[in-house]
N, CA, C and O of each residue as an XYZ file, in Angstrom:
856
protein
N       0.837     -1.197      0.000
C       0.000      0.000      0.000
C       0.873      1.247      0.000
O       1.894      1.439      0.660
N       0.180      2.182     -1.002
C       1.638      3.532     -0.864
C       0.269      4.701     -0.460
O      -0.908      4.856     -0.787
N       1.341      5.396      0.501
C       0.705      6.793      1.119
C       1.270      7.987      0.924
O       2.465      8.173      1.156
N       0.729      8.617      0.622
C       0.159      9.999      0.169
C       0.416     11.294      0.951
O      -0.632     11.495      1.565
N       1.236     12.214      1.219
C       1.401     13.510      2.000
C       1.362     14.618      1.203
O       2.239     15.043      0.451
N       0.008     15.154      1.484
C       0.222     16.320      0.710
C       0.626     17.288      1.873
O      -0.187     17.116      2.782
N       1.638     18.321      2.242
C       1.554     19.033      3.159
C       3.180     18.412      3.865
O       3.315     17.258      4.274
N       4.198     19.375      3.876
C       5.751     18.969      4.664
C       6.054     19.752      5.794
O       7.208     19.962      6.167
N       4.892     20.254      6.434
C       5.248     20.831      7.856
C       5.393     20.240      8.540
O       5.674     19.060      8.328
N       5.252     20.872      9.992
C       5.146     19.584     11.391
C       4.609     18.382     11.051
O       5.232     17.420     10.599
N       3.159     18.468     11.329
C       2.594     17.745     10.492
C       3.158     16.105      9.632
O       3.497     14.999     10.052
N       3.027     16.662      8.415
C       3.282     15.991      7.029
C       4.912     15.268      7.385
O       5.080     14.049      7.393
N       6.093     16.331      7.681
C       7.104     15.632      8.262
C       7.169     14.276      9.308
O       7.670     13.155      9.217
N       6.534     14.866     10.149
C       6.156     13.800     11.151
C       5.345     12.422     11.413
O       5.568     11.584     12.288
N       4.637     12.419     10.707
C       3.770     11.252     10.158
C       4.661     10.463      9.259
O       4.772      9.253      9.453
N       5.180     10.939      8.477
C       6.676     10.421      6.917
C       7.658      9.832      7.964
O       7.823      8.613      7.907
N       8.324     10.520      8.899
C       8.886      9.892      9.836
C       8.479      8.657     11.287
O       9.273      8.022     11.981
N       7.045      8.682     11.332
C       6.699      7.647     11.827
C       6.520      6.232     10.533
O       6.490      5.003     10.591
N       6.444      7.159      9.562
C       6.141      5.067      8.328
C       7.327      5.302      7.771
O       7.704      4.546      6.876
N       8.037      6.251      8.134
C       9.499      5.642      7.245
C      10.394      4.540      8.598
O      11.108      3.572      8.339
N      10.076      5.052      9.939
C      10.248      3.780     11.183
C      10.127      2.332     10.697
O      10.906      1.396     10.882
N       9.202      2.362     10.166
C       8.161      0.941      9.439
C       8.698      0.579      8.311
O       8.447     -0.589      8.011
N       9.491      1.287      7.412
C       9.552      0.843      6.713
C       8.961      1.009      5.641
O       9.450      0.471      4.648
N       7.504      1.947      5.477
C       6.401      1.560      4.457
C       6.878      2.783      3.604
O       7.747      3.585      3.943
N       6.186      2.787      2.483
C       6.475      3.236      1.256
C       5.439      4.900      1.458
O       4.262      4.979      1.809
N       6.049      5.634      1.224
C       5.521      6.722      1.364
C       5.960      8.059      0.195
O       7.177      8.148      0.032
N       5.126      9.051     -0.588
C       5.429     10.060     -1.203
C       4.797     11.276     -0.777
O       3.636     11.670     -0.889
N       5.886     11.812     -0.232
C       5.870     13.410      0.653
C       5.831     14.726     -0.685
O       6.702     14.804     -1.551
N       4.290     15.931     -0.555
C       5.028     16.746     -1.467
C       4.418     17.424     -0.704
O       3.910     17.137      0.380
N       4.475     18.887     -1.580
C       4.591     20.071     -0.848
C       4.304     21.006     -1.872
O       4.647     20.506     -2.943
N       3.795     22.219     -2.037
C       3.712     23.007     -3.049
C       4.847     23.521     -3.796
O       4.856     23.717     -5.011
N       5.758     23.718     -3.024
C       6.915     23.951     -3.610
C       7.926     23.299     -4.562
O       8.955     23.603     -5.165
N       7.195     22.355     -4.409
C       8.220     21.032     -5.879
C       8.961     20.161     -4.982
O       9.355     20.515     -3.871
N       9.193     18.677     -5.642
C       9.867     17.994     -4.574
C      11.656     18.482     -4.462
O      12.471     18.338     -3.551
N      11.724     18.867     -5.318
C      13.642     19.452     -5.052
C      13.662     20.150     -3.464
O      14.732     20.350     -2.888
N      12.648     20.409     -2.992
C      12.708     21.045     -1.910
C      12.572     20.450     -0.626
O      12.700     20.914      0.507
N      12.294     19.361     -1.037
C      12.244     18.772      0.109
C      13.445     17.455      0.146
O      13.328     16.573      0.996
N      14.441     17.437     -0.731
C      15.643     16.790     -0.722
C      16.507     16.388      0.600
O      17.067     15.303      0.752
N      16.509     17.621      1.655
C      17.386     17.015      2.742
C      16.051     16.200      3.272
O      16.437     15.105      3.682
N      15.303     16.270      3.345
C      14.057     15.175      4.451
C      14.211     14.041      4.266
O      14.483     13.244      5.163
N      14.004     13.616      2.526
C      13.944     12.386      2.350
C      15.258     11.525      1.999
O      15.232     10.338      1.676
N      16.507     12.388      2.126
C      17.923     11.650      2.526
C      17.491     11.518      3.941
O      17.526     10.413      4.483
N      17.104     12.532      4.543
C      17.156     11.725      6.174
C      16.193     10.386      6.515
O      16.498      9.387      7.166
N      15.076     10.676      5.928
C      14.324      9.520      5.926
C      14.478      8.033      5.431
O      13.743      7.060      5.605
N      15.574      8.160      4.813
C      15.594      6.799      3.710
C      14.982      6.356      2.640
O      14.357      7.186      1.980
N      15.003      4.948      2.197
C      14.474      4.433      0.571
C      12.921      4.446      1.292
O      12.814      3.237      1.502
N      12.243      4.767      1.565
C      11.243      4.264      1.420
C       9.987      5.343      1.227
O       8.839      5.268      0.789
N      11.009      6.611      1.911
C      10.438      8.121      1.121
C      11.037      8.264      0.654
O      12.252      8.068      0.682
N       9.739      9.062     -0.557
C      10.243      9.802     -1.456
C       9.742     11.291     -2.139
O       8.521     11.141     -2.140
N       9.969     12.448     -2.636
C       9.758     13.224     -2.740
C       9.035     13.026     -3.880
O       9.514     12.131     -4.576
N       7.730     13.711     -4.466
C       6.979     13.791     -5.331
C       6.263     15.110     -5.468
O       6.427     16.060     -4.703
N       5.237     15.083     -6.788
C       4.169     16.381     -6.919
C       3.058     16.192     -6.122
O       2.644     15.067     -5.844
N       2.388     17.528     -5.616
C       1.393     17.380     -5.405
C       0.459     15.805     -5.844
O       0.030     14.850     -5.196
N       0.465     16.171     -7.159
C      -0.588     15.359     -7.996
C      -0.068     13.852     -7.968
O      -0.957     13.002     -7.907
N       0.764     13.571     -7.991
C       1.469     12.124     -7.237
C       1.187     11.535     -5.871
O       0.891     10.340     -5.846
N       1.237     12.192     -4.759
C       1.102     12.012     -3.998
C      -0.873     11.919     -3.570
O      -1.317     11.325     -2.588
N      -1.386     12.371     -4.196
C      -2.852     13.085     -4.056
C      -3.241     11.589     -4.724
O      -4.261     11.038     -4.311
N      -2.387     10.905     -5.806
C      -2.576      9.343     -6.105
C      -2.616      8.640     -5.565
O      -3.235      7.691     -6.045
N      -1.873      8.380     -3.747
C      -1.874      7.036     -3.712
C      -2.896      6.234     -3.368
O      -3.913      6.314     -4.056
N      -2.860      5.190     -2.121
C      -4.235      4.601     -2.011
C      -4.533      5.026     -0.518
O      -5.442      4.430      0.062
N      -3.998      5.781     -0.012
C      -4.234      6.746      1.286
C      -3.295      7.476      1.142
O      -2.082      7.302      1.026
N      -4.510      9.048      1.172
C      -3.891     10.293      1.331
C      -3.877     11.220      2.192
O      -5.066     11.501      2.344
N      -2.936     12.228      3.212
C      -3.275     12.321      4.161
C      -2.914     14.444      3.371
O      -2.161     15.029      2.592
N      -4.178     14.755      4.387
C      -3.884     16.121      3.469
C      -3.148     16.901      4.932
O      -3.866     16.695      5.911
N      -2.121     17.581      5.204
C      -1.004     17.795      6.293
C      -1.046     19.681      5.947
O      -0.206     20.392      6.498
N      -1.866     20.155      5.217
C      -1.523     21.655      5.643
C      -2.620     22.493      6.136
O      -3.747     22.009      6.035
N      -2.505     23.615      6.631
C      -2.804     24.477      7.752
C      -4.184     24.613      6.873
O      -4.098     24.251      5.700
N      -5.283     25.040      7.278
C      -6.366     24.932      7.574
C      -6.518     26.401      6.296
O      -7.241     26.151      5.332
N      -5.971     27.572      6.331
C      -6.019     28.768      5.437
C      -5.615     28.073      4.193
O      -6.221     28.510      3.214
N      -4.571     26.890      3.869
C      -3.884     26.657      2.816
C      -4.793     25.845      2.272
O      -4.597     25.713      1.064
N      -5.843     25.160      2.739
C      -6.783     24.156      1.926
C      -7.410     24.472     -0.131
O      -7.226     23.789     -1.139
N      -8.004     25.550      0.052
C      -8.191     25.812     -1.201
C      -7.040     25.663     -2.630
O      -7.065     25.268     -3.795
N      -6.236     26.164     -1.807
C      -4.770     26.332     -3.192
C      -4.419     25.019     -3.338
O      -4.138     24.443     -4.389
N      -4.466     24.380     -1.732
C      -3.634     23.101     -1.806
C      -4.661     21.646     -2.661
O      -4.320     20.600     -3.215
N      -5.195     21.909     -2.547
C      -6.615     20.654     -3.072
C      -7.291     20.936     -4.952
O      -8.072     20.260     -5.621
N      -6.478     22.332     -5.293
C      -6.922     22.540     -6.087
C      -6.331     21.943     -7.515
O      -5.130     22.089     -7.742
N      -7.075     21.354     -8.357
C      -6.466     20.879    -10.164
C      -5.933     19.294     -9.505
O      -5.058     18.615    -10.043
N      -6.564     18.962     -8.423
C      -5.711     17.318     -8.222
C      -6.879     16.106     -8.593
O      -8.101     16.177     -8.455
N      -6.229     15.222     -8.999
C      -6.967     13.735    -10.096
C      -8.252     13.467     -9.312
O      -8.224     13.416     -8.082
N      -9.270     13.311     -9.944
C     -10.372     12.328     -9.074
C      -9.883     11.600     -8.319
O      -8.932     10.829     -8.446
N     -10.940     11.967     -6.964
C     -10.371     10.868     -5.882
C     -11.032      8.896     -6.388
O     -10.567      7.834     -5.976
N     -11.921      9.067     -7.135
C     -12.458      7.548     -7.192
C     -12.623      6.720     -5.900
O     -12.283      5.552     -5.715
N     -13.283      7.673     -4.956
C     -12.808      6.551     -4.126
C     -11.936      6.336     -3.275
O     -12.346      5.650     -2.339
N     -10.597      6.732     -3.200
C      -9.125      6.547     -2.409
C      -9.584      7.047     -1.173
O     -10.526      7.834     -1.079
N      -8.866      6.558     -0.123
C      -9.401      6.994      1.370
C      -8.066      8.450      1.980
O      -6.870      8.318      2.239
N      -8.795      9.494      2.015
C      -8.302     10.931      2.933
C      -8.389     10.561      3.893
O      -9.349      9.908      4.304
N      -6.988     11.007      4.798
C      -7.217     11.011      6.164
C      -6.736     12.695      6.485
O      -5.666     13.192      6.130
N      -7.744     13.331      7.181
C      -8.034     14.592      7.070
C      -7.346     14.797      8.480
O      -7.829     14.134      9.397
N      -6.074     15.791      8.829
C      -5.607     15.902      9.612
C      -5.203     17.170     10.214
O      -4.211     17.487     10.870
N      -6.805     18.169      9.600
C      -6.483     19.800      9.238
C      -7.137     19.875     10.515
O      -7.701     18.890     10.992
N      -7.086     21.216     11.215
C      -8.027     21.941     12.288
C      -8.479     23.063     11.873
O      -7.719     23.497     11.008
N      -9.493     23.865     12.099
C      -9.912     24.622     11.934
C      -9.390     25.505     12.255
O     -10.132     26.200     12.950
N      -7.873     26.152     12.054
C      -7.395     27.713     12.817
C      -6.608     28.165     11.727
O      -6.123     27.538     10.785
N      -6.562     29.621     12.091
C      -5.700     29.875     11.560
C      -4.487     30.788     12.495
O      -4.551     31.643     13.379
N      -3.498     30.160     11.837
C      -1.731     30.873     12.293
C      -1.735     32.216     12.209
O      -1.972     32.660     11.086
N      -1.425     33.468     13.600
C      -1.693     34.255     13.594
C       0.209     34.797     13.521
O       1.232     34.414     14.088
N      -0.155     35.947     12.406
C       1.202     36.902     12.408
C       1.621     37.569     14.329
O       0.768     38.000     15.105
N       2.897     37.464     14.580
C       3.056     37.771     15.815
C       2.887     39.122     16.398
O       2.499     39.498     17.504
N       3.381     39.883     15.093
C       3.142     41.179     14.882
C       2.084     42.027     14.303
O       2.170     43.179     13.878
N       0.745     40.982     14.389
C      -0.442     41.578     13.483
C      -1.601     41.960     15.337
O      -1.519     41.547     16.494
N      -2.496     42.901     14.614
C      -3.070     43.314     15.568
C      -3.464     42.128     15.662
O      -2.709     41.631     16.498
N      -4.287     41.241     15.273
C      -5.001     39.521     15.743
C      -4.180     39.107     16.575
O      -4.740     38.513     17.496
N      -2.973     39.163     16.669
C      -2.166     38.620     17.707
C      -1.988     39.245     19.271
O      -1.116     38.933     20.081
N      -2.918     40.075     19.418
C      -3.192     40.831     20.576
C      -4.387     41.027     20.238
O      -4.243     41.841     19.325
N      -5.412     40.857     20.334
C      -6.824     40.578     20.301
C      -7.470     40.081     21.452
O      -7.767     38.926     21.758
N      -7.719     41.698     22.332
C      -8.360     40.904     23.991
C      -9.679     39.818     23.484
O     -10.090     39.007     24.314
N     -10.166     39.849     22.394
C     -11.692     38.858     22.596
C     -11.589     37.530     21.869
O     -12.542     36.824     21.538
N      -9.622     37.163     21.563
C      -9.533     36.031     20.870
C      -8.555     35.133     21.919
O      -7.326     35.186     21.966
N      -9.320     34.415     22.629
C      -8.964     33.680     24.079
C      -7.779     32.881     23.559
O      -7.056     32.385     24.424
N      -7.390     32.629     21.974
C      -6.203     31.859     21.704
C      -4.847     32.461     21.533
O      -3.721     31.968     21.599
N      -5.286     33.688     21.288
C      -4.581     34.991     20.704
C      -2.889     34.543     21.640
O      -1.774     34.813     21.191
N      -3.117     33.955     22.737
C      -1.738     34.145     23.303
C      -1.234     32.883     22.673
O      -0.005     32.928     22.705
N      -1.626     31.854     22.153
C      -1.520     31.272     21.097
C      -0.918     30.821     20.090
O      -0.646     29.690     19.687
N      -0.695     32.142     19.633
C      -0.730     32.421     18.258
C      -1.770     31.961     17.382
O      -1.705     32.262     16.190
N      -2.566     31.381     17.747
C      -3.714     31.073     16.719
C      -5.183     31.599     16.937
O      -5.457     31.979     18.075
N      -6.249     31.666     15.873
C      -7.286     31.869     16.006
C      -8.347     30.930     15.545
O      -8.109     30.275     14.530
N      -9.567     30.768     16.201
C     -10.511     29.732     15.728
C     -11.702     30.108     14.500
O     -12.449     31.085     14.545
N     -11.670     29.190     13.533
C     -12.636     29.887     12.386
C     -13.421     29.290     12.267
O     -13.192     28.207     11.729
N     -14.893     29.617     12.703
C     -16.362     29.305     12.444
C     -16.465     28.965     11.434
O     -16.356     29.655     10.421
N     -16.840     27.128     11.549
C     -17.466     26.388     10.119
C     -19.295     26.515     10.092
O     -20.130     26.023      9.332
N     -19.431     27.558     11.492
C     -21.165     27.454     11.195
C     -21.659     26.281     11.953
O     -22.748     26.020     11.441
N     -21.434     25.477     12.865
C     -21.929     24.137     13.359
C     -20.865     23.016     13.104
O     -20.399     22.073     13.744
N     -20.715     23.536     11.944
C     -19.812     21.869     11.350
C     -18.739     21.227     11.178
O     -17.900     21.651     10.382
N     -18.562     20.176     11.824
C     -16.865     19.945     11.694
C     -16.265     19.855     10.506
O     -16.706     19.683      9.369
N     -14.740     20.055     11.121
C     -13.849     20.221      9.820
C     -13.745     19.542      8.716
O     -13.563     19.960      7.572
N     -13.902     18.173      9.210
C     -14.040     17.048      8.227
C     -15.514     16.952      7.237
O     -15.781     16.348      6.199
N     -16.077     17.623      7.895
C     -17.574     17.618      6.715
C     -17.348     18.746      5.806
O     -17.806     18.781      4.664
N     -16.396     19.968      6.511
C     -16.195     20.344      4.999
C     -15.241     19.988      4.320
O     -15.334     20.277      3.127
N     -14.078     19.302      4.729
C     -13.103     18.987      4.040
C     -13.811     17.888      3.129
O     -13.203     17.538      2.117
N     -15.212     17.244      3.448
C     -15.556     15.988      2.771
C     -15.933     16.433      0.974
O     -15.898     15.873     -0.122
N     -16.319     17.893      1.585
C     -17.714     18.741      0.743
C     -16.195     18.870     -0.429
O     -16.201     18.313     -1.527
N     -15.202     19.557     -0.001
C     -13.949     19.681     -0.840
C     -13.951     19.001     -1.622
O     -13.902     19.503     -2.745
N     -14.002     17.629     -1.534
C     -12.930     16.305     -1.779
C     -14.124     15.322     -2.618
O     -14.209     14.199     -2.122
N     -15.066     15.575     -3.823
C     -15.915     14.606     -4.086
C     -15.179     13.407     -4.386
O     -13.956     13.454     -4.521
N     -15.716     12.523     -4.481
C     -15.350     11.266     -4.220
C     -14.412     10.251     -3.578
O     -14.166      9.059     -3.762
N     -13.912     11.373     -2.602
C     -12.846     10.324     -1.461
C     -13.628      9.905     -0.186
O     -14.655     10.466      0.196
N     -13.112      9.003      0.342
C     -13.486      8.605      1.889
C     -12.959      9.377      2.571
O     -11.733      9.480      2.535
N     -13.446      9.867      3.095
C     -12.685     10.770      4.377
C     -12.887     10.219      5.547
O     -13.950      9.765      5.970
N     -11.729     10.261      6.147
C     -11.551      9.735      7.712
C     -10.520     10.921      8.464
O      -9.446     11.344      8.034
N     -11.206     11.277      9.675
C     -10.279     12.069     10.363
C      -9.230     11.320     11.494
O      -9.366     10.376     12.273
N      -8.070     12.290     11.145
C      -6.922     11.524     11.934
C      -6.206     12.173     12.270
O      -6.404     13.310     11.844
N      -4.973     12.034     13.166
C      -3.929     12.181     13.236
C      -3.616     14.033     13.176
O      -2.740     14.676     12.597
N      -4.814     14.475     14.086
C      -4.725     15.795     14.148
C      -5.058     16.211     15.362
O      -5.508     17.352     15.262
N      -5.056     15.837     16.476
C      -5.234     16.014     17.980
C      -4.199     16.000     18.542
O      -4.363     16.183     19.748
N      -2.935     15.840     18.191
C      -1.723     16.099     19.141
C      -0.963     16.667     18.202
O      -1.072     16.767     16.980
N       0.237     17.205     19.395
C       1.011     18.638     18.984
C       2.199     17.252     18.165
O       2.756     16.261     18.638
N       2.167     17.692     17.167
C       2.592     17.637     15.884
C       4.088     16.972     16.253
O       4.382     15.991     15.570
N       5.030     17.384     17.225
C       6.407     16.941     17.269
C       6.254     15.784     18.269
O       7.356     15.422     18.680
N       5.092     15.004     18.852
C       5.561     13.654     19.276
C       4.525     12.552     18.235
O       4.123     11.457     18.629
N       4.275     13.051     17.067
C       3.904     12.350     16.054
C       4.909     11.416     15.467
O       4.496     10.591     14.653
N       5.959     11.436     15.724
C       7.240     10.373     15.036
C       7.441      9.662     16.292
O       8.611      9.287     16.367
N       6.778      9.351     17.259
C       7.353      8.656     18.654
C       6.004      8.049     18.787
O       5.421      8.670     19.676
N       4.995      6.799     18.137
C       3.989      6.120     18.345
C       3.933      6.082     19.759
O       3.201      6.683     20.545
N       5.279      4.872     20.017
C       5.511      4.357     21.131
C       6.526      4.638     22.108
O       7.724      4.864     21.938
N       5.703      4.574     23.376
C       6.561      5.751     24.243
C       6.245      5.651     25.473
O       5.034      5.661     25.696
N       7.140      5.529     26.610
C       6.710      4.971     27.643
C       6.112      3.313     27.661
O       5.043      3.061     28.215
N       6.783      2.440     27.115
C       6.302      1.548     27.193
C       4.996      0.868     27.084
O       4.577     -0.261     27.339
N       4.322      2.373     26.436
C       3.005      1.681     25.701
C       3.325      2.354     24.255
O       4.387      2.505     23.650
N       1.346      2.859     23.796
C       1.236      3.137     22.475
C       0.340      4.302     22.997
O      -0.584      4.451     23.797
N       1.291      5.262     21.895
C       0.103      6.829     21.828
C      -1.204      6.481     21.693
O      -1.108      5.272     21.484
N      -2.490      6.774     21.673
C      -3.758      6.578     21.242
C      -3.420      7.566     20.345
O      -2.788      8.614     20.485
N      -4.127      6.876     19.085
C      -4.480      7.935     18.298
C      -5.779      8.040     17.801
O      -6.004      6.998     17.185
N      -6.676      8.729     17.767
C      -8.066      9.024     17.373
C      -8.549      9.110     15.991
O      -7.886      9.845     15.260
N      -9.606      8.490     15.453
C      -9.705      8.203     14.093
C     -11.355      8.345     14.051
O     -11.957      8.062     15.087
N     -12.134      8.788     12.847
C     -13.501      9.050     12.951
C     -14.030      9.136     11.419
O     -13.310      9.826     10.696
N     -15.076      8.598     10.851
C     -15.329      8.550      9.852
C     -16.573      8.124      9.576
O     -17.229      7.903     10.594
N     -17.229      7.894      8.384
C     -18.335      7.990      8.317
C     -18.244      6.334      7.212
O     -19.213      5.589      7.066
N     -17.161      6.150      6.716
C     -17.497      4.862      5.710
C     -16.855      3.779      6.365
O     -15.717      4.060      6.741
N     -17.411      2.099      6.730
C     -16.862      1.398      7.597
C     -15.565      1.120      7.067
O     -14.566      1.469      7.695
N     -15.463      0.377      5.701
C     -14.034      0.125      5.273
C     -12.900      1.367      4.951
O     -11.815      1.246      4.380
N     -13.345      2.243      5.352
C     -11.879      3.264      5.147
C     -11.700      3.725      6.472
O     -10.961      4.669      6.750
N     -12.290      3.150      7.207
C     -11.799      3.683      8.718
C     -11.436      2.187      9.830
O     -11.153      2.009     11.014
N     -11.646      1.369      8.635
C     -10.978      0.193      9.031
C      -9.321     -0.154      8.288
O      -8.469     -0.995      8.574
N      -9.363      0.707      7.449
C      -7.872      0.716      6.795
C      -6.858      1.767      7.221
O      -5.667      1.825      6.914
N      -7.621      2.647      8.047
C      -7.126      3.571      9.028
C      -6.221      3.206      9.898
O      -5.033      3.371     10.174
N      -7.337      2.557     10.303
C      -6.836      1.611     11.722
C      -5.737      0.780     11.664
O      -4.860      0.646     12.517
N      -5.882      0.070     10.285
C      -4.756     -1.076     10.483
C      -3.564     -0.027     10.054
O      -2.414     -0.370     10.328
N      -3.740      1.017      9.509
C      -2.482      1.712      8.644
C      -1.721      2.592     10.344
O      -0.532      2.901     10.422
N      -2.767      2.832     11.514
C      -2.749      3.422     12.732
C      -1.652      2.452     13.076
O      -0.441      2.664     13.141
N      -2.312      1.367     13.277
C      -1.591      0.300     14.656
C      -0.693     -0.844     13.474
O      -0.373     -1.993     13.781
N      -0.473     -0.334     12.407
C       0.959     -0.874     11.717
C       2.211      0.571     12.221
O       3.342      0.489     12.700
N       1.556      1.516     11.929
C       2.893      2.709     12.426
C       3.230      2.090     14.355
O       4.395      2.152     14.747
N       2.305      1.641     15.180
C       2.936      1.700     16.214
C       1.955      2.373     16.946
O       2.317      2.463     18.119
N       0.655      2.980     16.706
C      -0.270      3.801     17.486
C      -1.119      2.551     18.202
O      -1.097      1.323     18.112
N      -1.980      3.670     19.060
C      -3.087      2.596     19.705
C      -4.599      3.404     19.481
O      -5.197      4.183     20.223
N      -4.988      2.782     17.923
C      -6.141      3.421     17.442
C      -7.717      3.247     18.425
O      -8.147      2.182     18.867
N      -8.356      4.604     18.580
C      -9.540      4.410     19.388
C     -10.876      5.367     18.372
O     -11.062      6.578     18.245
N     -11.569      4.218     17.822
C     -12.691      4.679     17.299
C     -13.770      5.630     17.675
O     -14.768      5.273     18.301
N     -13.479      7.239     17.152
C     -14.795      8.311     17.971
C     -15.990      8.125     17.276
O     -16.799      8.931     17.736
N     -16.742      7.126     15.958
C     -17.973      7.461     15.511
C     -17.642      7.705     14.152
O     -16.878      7.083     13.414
N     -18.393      8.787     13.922
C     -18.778      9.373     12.610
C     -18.147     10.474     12.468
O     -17.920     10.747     13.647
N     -17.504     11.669     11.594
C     -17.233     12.859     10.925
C     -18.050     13.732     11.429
O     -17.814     14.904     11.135
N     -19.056     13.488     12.189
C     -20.144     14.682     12.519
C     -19.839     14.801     13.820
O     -19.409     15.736     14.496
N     -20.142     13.675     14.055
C     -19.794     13.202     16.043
C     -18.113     13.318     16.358
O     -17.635     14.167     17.110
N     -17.448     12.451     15.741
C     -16.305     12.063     16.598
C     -15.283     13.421     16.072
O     -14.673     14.122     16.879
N     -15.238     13.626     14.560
C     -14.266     14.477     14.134
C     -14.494     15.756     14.917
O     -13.596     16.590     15.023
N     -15.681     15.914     15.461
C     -15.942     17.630     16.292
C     -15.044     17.229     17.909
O     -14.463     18.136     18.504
N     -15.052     15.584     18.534
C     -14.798     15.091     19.272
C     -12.979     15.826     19.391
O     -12.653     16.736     20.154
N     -12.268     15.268     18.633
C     -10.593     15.472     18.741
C     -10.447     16.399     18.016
O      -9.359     16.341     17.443
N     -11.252     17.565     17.663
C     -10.509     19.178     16.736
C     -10.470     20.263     17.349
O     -11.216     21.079     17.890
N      -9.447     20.077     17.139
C      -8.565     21.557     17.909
C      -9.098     22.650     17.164
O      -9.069     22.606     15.934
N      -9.671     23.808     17.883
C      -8.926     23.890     19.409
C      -9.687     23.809     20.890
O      -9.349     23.933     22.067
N     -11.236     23.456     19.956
C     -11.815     23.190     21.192
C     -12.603     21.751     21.764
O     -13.330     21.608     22.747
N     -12.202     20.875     20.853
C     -12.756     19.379     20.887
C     -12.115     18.996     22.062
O     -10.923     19.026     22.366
N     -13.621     18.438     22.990
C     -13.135     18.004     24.452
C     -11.899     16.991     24.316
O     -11.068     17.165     25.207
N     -11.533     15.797     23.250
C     -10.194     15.183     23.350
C      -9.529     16.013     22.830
O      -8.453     15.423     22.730
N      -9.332     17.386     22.244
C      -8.027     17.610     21.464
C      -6.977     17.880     22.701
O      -7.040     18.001     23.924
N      -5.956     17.902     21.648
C      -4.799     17.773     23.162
C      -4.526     17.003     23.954
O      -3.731     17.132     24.885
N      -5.343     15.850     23.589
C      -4.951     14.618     25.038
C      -4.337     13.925     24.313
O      -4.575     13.589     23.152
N      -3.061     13.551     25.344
C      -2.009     12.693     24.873
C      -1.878     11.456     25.550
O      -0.829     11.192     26.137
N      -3.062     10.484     25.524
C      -3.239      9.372     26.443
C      -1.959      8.235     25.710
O      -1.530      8.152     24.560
N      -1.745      7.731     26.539
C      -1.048      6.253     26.191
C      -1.142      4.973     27.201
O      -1.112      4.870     28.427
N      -1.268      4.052     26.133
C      -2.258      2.712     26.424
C      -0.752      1.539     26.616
O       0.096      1.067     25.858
N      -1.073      1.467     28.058
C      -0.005      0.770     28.350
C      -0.471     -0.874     28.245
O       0.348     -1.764     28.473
């Protein structure tokens, strides 16, 4: 099975470095062209590799890894999904300039932060990322913890939990096994309506919990 990174931040890095652990076959891109991401995937080894957008947006799980403002540009002119299973790992915020008035904003409780929260209207992130994306499975993942102990599954002598939520049974069963092949300890929240509002930052009662299942 080959996987899919669109997105080389925290994020997108970090996930590439938990299945390059494994061993598994993975293509990391980034808007910027893969030449740019050359020192990563010498550090990573044969099993990443740098690609286009539109390569990576191919495989048979794709995980979309950039900031929540970048969605439109980033999703845009890429192949029919047919089908292929998204694992949606965006939050709803956006990255605030340090030096912009938003970044001192007495009525934006994140503001010390650096980030701000953007009203989908009721709806979680993943239902619109679904609305984005016609014909993929979407499953939410791998977006409730802070991004730099994403390459460390296992730790403390257990397994991170990682939280997974979706609405189609077999792509959130390929989740799972793709979860607890990296080394996680996958825990099923429901549906995209229910569970994905469950672990999204920044105000989903699990976001931020960093349980591990000893």
């Amino acid at each position: 099975m080959k996987i899919g990174i669109i997105g080389s931040g925290g994020l997108g890095s970090n996930v590439a470095r938990a299945l390059a652990n494994k061993g598994m076959a993975v293509t990391i891109s980034t808007r910027r062209g893969p030449e740019s991401l050359a020192a990563l995937v010498t550090e990573l080894g044969s099993s990443v590799q740098a690609g286009t957008v539109t390569e990576a947006a191919s495989a048979d799980i794709v995980l979309i890894a950039v900031r929540w403002t970048d969605l439109g540009s980033a999703l845009t002119g890429l192949p029919a999904w047919n089908q292929r299973i998204v694992i949606d790992g965006t939050n709803p915020v956006e990255f605030l300039d340090p030096l912009s008035p938003d970044a001192k904003d007495p009525s934006n409780p994140l503001a010390a932060y650096g980030i701000k929260a953007i009203d989908l209207g009721g709806r979680s992130s993943s239902e619109v990322v679904r609305d984005m994306l016609p014909g993929a499975r979407v499953v939410k993942a791998l977006n409730h913890l802070d991004v730099n102990v994403l390459a460390q599954p296992e730790v403390s002598g257990g397994q991170r939990v990682q939280f997974y939520a979706g609405d189609d049974a077999d792509a959130k069963q390929a989740v799972r096994q793709l979860l607890d092949a990296i080394g996680y300890f996958p825990v099923d929240l429901g549906s995209l309506a229910v569970g994905g509002r469950l672990s999204e930052l920044p105000f989903g009662p699990l976001s931020a919990t960093n349980f591990i299942k000893i």
